[in-house]
C-alpha positions as CSV (number, residue, x, y, z in Angstrom):
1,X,0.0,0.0,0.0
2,X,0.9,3.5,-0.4
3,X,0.1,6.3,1.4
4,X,0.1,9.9,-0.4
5,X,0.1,13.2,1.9
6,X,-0.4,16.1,0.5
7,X,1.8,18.7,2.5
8,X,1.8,22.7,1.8
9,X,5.0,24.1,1.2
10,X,6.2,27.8,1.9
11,X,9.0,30.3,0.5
12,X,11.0,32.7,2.6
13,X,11.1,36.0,0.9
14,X,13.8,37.7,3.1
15,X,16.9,38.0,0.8
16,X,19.1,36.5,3.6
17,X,17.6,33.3,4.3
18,X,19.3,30.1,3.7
19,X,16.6,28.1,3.4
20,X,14.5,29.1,0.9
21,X,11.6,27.0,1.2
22,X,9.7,25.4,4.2
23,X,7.3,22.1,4.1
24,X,4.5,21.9,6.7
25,X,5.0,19.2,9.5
26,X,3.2,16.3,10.3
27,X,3.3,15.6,13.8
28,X,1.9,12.4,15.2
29,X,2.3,10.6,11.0
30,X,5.7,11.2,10.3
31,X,8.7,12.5,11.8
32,X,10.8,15.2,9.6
33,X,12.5,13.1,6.2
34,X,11.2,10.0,7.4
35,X,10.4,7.4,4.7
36,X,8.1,5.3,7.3
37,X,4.9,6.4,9.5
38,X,5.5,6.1,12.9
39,X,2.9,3.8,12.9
40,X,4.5,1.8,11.0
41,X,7.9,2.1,13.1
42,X,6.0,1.2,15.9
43,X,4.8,-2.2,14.5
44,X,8.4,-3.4,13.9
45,X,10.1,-2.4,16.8
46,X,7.6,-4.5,18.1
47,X,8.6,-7.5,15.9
48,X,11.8,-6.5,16.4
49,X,11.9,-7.0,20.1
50,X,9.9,-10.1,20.0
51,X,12.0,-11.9,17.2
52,X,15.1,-10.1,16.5
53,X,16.6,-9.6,13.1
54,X,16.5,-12.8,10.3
55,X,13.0,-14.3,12.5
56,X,11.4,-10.5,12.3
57,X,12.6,-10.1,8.6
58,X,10.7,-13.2,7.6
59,X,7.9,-11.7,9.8
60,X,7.7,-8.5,8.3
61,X,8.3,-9.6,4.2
62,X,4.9,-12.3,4.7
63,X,3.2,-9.3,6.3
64,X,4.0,-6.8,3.6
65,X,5.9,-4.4,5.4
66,X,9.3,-5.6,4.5
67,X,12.5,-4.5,5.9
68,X,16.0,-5.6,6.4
69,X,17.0,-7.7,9.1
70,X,19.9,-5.1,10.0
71,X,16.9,-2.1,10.3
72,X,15.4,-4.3,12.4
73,X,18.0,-4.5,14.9
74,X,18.6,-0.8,14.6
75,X,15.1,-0.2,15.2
76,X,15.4,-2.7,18.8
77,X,18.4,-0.6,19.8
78,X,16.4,2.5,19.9
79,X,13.3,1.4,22.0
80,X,12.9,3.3,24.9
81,X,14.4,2.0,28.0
82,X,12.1,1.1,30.8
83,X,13.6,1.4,33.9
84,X,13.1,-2.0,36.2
85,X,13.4,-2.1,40.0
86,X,16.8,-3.2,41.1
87,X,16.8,-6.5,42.3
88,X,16.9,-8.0,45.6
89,X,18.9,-11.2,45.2
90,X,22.0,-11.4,43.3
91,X,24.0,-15.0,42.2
92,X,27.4,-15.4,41.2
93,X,28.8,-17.9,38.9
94,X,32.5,-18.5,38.3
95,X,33.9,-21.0,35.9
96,X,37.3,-21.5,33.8
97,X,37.5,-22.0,30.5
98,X,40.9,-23.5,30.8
99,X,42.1,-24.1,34.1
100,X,44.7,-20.9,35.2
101,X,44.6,-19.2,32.0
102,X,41.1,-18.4,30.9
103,X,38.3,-17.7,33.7
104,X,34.5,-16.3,33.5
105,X,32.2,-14.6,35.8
106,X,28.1,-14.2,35.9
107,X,26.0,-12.3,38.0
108,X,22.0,-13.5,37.5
């Protein structure tokens, strides 16, 4: 599907100016050069937290809104962060990979 907007576009008249023309803003549709809707950003980070990258690419192409794998991931990594109440009860784990050269740590 394609959406067409229709946006109204203005000139600056003052000889100075830089920027000679302005476009009108859509707030709450699309964010400033965006080629997605936030709605539709919103609908694969989703898939993108939930699957990840190749599971939510194979998601997204059978539900026609295909997308790389990559822009997936990119999309994940700029989720807002929701801050969770630190925990109570902390475990720790150590183990060597190779006895006196090579050790690893874990805290669940």
């Amino acid at each position: 599907m394609i959406l067409r907007l229709q946006a109204r576009r203005f000139l600056c008249r003052e000889a100075g100016c830089l920027k000679r023309t302005f476009a009108e803003r859509l707030p709450g549709i699309v964010q400033p050069s965006a080629r997605r809707s936030e709605r539709l950003v919103d609908i694969q980070r989703h898939i993108a937290l939930a699957l990840g990258g190749e599971a939510g690419g194979r998601l997204v192409e059978r539900l026609a809104m295909p997308v790389s794998a990559d822009t997936l991931l990119r999309l994940a990594t700029t989720a807002p962060r929701i801050d969770a109440p630190a925990p109570r009860v902390l475990g720790v784990d150590e183990w060597a990979w190779r006895k006196g050269h090579r050790y690893g740590t874990i805290l669940v």
